[in-house]
C-alpha positions as CSV (number, residue, x, y, z in Angstrom):
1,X,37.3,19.3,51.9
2,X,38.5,19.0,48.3
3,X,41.9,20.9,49.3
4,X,42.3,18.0,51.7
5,X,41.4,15.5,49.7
6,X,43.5,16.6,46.5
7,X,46.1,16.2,49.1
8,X,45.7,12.9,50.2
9,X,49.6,11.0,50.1
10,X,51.6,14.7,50.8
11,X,54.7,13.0,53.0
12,X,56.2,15.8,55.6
13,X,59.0,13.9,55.6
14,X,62.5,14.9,55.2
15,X,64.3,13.8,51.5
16,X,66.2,10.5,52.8
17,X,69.3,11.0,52.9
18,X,72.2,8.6,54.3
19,X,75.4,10.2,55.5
20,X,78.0,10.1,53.2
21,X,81.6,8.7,54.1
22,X,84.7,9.2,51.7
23,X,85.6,5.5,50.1
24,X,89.0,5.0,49.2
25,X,89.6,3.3,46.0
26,X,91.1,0.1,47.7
27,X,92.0,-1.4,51.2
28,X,95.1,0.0,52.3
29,X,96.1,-2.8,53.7
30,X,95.2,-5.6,51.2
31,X,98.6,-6.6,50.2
32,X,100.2,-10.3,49.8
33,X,98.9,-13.9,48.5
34,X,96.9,-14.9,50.7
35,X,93.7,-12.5,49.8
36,X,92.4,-11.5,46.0
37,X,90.9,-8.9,44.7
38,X,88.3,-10.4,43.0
39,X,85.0,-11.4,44.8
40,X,82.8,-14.7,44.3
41,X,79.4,-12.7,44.5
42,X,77.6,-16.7,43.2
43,X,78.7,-18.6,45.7
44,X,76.0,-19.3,48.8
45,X,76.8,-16.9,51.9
46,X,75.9,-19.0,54.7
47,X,78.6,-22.0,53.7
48,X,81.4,-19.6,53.9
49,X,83.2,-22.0,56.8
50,X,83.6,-24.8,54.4
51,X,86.5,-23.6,52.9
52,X,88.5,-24.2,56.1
53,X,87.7,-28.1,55.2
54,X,86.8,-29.4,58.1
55,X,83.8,-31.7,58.2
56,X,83.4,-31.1,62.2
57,X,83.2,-27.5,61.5
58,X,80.2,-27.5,59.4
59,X,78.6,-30.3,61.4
60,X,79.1,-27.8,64.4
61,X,77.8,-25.0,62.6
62,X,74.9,-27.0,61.5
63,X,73.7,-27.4,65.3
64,X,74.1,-24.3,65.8
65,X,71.7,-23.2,63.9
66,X,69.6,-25.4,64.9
67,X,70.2,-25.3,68.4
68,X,71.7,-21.9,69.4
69,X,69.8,-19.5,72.3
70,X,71.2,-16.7,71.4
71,X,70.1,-17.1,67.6
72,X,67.0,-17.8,68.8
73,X,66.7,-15.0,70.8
74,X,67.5,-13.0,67.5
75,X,65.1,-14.5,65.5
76,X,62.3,-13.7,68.4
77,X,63.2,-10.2,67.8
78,X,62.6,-10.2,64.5
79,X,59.2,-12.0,64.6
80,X,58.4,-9.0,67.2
81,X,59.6,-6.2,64.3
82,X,57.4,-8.3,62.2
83,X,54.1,-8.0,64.2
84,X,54.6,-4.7,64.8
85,X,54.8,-3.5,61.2
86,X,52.0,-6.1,60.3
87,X,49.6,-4.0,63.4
88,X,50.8,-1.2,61.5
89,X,49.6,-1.8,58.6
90,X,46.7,-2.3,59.4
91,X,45.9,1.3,60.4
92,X,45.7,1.8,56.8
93,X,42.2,-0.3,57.0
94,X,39.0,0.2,57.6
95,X,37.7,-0.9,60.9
96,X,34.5,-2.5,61.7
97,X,33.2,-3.5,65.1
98,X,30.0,-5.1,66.2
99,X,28.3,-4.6,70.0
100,X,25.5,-5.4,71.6
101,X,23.8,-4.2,74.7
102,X,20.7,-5.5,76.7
103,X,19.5,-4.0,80.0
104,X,16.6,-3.6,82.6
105,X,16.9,-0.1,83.3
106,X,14.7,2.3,86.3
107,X,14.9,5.5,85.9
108,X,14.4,8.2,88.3
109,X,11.4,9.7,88.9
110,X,12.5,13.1,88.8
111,X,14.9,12.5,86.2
112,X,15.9,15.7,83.8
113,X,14.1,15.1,80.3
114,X,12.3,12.0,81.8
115,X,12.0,9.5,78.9
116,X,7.9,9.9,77.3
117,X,7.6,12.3,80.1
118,X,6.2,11.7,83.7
119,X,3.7,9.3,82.5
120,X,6.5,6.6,81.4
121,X,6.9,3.0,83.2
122,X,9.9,3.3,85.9
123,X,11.1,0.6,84.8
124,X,11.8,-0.7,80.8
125,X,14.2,-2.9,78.9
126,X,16.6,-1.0,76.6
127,X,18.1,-3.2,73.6
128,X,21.3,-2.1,71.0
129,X,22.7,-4.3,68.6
130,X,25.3,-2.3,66.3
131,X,27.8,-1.4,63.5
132,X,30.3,0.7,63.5
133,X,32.3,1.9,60.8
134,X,35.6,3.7,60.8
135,X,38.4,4.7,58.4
136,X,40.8,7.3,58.4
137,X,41.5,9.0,55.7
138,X,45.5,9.5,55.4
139,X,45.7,12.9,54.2
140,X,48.9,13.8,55.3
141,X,50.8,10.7,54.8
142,X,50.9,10.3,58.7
143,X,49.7,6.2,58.8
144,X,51.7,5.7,55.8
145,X,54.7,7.1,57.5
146,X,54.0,5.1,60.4
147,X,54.0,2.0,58.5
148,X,57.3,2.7,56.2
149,X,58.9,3.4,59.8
150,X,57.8,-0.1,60.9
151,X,58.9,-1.8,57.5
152,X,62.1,0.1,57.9
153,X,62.4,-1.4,61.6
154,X,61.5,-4.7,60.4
155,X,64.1,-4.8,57.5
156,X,66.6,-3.4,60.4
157,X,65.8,-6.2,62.4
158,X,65.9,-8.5,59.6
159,X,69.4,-7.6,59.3
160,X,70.4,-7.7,63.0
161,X,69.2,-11.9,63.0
162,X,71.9,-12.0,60.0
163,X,74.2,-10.1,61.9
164,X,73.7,-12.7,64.9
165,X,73.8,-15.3,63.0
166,X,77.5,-13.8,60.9
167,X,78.8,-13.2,64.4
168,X,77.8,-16.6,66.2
169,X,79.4,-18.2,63.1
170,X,82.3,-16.9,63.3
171,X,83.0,-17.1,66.7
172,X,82.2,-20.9,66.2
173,X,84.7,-21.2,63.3
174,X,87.1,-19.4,65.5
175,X,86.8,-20.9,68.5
176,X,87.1,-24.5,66.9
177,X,90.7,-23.1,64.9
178,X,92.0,-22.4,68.2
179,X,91.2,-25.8,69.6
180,X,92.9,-27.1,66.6
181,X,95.5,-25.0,67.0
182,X,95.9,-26.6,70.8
183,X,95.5,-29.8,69.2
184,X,98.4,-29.7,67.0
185,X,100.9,-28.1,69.7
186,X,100.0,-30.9,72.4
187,X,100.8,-33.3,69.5
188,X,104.5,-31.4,69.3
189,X,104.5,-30.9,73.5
190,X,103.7,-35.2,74.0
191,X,106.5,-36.0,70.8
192,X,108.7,-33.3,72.9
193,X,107.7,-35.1,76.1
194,X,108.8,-38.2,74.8
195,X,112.1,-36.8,73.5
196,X,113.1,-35.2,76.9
197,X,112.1,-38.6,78.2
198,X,114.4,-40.3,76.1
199,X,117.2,-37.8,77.0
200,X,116.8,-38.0,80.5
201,X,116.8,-41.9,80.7
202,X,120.1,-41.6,78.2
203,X,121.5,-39.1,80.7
204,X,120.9,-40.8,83.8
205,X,122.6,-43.8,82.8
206,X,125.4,-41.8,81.5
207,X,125.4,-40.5,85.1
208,X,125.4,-44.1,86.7
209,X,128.5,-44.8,84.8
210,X,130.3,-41.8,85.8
211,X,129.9,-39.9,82.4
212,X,127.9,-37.3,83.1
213,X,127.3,-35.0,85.8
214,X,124.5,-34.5,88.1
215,X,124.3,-31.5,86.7
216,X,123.3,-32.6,83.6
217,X,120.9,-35.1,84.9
218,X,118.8,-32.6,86.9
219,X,119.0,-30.3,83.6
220,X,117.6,-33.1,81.7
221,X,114.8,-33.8,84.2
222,X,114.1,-30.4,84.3
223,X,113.1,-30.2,80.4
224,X,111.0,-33.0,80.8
225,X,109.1,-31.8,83.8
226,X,109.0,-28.1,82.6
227,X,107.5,-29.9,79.3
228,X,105.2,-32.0,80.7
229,X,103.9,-28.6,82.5
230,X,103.1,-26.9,79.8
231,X,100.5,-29.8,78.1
232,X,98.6,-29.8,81.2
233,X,98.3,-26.0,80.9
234,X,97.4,-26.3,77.5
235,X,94.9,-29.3,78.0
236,X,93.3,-26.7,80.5
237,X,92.9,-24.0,77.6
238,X,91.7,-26.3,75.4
239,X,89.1,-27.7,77.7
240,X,87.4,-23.7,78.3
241,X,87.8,-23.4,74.5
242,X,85.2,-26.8,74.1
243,X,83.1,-25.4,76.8
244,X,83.1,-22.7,74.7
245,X,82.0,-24.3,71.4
246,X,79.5,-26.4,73.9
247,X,77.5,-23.1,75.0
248,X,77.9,-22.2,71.2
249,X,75.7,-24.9,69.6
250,X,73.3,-25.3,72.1
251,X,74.4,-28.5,73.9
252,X,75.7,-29.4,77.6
253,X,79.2,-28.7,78.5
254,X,79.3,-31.7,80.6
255,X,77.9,-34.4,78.1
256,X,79.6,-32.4,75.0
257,X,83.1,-33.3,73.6
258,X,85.6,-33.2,70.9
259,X,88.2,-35.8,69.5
260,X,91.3,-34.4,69.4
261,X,92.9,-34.3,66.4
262,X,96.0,-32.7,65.3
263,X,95.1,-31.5,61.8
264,X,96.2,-28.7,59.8
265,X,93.1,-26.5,59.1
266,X,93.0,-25.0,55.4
267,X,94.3,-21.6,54.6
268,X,91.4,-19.8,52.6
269,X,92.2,-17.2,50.1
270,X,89.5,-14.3,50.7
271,X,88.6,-12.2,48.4
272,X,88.1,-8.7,49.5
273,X,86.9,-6.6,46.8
274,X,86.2,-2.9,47.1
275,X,85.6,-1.0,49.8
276,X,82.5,0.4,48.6
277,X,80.6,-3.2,48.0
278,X,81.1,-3.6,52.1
279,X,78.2,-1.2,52.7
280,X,75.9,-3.5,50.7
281,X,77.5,-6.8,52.1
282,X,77.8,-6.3,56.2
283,X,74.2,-7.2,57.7
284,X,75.1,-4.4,60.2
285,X,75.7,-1.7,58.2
286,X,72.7,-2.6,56.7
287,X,70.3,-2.6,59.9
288,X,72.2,0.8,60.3
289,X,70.6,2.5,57.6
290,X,67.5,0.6,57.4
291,X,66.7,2.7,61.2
292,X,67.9,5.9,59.4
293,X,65.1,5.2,57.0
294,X,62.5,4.8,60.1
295,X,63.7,7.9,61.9
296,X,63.2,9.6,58.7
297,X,59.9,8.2,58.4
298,X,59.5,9.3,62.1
299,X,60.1,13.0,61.5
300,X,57.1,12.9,58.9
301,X,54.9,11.0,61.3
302,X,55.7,14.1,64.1
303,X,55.2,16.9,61.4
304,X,51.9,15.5,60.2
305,X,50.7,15.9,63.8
306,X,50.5,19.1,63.1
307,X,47.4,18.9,60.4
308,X,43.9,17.7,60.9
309,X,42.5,14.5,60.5
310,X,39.8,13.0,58.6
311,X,38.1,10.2,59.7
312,X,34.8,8.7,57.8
313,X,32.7,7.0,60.2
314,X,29.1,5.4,59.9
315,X,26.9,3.5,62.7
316,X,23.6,1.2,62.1
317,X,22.1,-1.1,63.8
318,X,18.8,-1.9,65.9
319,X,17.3,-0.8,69.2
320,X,14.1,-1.0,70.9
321,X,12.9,-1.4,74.3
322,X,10.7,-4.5,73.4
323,X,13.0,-7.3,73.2
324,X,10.4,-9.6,71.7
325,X,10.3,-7.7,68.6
326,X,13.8,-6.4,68.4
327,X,14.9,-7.0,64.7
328,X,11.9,-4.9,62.6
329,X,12.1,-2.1,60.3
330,X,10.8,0.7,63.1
331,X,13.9,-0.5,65.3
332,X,16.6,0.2,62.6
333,X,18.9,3.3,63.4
334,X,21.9,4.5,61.2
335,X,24.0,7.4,61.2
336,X,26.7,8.4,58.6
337,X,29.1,11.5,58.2
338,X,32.9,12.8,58.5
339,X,34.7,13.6,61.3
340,X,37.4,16.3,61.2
341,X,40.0,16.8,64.4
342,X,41.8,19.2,65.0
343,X,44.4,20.2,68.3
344,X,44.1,23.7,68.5
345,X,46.2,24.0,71.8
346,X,49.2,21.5,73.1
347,X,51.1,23.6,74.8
348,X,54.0,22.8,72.4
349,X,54.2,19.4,72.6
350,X,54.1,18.7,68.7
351,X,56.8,21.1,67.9
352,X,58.5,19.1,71.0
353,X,57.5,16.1,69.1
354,X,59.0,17.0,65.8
355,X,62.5,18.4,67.8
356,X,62.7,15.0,69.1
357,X,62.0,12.8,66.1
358,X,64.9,15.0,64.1
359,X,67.7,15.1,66.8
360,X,66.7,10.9,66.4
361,X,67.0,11.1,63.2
362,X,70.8,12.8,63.6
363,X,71.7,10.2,66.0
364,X,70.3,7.3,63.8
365,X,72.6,9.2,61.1
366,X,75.7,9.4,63.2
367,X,75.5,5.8,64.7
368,X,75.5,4.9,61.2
369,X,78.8,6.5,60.2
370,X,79.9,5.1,62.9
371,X,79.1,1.4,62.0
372,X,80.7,2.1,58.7
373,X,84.1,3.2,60.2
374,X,84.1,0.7,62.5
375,X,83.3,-1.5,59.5
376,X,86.4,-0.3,57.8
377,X,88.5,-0.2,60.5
378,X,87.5,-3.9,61.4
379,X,88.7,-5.1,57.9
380,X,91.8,-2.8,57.5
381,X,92.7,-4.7,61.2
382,X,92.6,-8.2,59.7
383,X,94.2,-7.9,56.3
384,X,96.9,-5.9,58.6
385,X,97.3,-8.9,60.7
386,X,96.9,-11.6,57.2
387,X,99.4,-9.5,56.2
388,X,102.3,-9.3,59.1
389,X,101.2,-12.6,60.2
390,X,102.2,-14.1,56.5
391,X,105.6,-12.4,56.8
392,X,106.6,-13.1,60.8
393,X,105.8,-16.9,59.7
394,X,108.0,-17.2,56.9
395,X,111.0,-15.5,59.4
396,X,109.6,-18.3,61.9
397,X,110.0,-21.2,59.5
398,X,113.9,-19.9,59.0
399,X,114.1,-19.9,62.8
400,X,112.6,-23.1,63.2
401,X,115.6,-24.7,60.5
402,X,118.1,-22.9,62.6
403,X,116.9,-24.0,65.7
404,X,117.1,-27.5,64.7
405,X,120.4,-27.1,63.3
406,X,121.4,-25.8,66.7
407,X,120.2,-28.6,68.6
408,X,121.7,-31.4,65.8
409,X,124.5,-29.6,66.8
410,X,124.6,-29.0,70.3
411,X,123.9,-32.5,70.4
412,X,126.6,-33.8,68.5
413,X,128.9,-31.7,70.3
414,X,127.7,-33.2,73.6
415,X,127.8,-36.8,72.7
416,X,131.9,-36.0,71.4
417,X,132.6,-34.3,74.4
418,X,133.1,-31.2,73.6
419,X,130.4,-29.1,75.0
420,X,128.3,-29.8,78.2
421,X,124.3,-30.5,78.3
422,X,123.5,-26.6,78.8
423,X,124.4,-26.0,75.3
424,X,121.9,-28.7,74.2
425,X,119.0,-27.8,77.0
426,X,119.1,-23.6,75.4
427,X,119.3,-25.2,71.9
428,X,116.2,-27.3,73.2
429,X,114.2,-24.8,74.8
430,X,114.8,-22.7,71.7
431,X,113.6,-25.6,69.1
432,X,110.9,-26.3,71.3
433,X,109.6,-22.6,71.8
434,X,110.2,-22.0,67.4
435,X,107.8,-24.8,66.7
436,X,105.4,-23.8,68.8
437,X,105.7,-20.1,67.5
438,X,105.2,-21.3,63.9
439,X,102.1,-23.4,65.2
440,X,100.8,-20.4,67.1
441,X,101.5,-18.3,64.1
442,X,99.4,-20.8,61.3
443,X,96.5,-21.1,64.6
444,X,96.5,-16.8,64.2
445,X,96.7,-17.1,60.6
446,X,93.6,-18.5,60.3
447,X,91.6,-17.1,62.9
448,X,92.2,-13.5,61.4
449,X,90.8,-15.1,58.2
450,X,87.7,-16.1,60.0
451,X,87.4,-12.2,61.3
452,X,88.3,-11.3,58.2
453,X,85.5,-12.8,56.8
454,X,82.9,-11.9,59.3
455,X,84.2,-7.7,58.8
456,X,83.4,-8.2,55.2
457,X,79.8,-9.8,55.4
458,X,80.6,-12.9,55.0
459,X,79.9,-15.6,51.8
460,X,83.1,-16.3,49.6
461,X,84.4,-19.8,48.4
462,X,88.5,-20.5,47.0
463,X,88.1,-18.2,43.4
């Protein structure tokens, strides 16, 4: 009994050990002026979407944090992690439970080890009240496994909600960028509208006085319909993409709206850092290893199965079979001692235990490497696309100039005679279609920001 006390708080865990992934010295793909090298670690990680500066934005993100299921379906979770460890714990306690018991018994007459021998009453009240004591002493580290498992659980569900909460913020922020992005190009499609509209009256009167040619009318009307096309397809996209934001926050897609507005959403500059602070910032990566830590708490709980137990128990209390004068001194009973178990025969199952709790533990390992690659992966992806996206919209800005240069001048040319209205119509459909590339090119700009942010943890502000 000394042995096993003196050995009270042995773990038969394994060493914790978290996989180990080669870190490059910087992302390979961090290149160009629009990210820095230099993280703001002070400023506040959940207002990272002000720094697009917009005041709907935040109001959005607001509700839905307030207001979102799927957050609150996260957060549920968590509270169950929490009770969990918190039942747990208290394994680690004593336990003390109360009963009592009153009955009108008859016993048989030719009952085995008849109570005061043949000469007793068949029938007789029987009264219990009683204690009982219980604590287990953790010897082998088994409970206290049990409960770093839970904490470890816990902490991993702690950092799931975060994770929701990163992803359902982001998707927000994104969402709403692409509906700004629509908002600006239907504000180029109706001044484009309006243009065509112009040309085509101008042309048909051209083609009342004999001018211009049928032709040239139909060509004209055909920009303005083909135009007018492509806003209602556009109003259609943008209506799923305020659904969208609707479901988002919380609120009903048919009483929910947003006021267009064709604003130019802010460029953020996000710093990136090295790629070894992303395992300490990403919520995921962090719920990752936090459920390496429980299935290596796990495999001690299984190996501990394989010692005895200890458990101190005492009883007291009163019984009597005269109710009237149940709480006296002759009545009181009490009992007191240890009580060691010990499985002697299971036909394997702890060893089957312990197999299972360390091929867990690998897995809980491997899905963690994984997470962490896909971690990496997920930022070298964005600053990639930051990247080529920064360098295809300076090219589109040079095509947009040209293309306007080429209409001024397929328009001149048409007015003096000297070229015919197909010239202008490809020099339209180009402008048109250059402008709307460089829109579409800021709208993906932006958006890769926002998963750029959300692949590094989120929580920077301008530096």
């Amino acid at each position: 009994m000394a042995v096993a006390i003196g050995s009270v708080g042995c773990s038969q865990a394994p060493v914790a050990d978290t996989p180990q992934l080669p870190l490059a010295s910087a992302f390979k793909e961090a290149r160009g002026p629009w990210v820095s090298a230099e993280p703001a670690d002070n400023v506040p990680r959940p207002a990272w979407w002000a720094l697009y500066g917009d005041p709907e934005m935040d109001a959005l993100q607001q509700q839905l944090l307030a207001n979102s299921p799927d957050l609150g379906s996260a957060l549920a979770r968590y509270q169950q992690a929490s009770a969990a460890t918190d039942a747990l714990r208290a394994a680690q306690s004593p336990s003390l439970g109360t009963s009592l018991n009153a009955q009108r018994i008859r016993q048989s007459e030719r009952r085995p080890l008849r109570v005061l021998g043949p000469t007793s009453p068949d029938y007789y009240n029987s009264g219990t009240l009683g204690l009982d004591f219980q604590y287990e002493l953790d010897l082998w580290g088994r409970v206290r496994q049990q409960v770093g498992a839970g904490e470890a659980l816990q902490q991993a569900a702690q950092a799931d909600l975060a994770n929701a909460r990163l992803a359902l913020q982001a998707r927000l922020a994104d969402t709403l960028i692409a509906l700004r992005g629509l908002d600006r190009e239907a504000a180029l499609l109706r001044e484009t509208e309006a243009a065509y509209a112009r040309a085509a009256e101008t042309i048909g009167r051209r083609h009342q006085g004999g001018i211009a040619s049928g032709l040239d009318l139909a060509r004209a009307q055909n920009q303005l319909a083909s135009t007018r096309s492509q806003l209602r397809q556009q109003q259609a996209q943008r209506a799923l993409l305020e659904h969208a934001i609707a479901a988002l926050v919380g609120a009903n897609a048919s009483s929910f709206s947003i006021e267009p507005k064709a604003v130019e959403v802010a460029m953020p500059v996000v710093p990136v850092g090295l790629p070894s602070t992303l395992l300490q910032r990403r919520p995921d990566i962090a719920a990752a290893q936090r459920r390496v830590s429980a299935a290596n708490a796990s495999v001690g709980v299984a190996r501990s199965a394989v010692f005895p137990s200890l458990v101190l128990g005492a009883q007291a209390g009163y019984q009597s079979s005269d109710l009237d004068r149940f709480i006296q001194a002759p009545n009181l009973f009490w009992a007191i001692g240890p009580t060691l178990l010990v499985n002697l025969l299971d036909g394997g199952r702890r060893k089957a235990d312990i197999s299972r709790a360390e091929a867990s533990l690998d897995e809980a390992g491997q899905n963690y490497r994984g997470v962490v690659l896909t971690a990496f992966q997920q930022v070298e992806d964005q600053l990639a696309l930051l990247s080529q996206y920064g360098e295809a919209a300076d090219a589109e800005r040079d095509a947009t100039a040209a293309a306007q240069r080429s209409l001024d001048l397929a328009s001149n040319r048409y007015r003096e005679g000297v070229a015919s209205y197909l010239d202008v119509v490809a020099a339209q459909t180009a402008n048109l279609q250059a402008r709307r590339n460089a829109l579409d090119l800021d709208t993906r700009q932006r958006r890769a920001s926002v998963q750029l942010v959300r692949a590094l943890g989120g929580g920077w502000s301008q530096p």
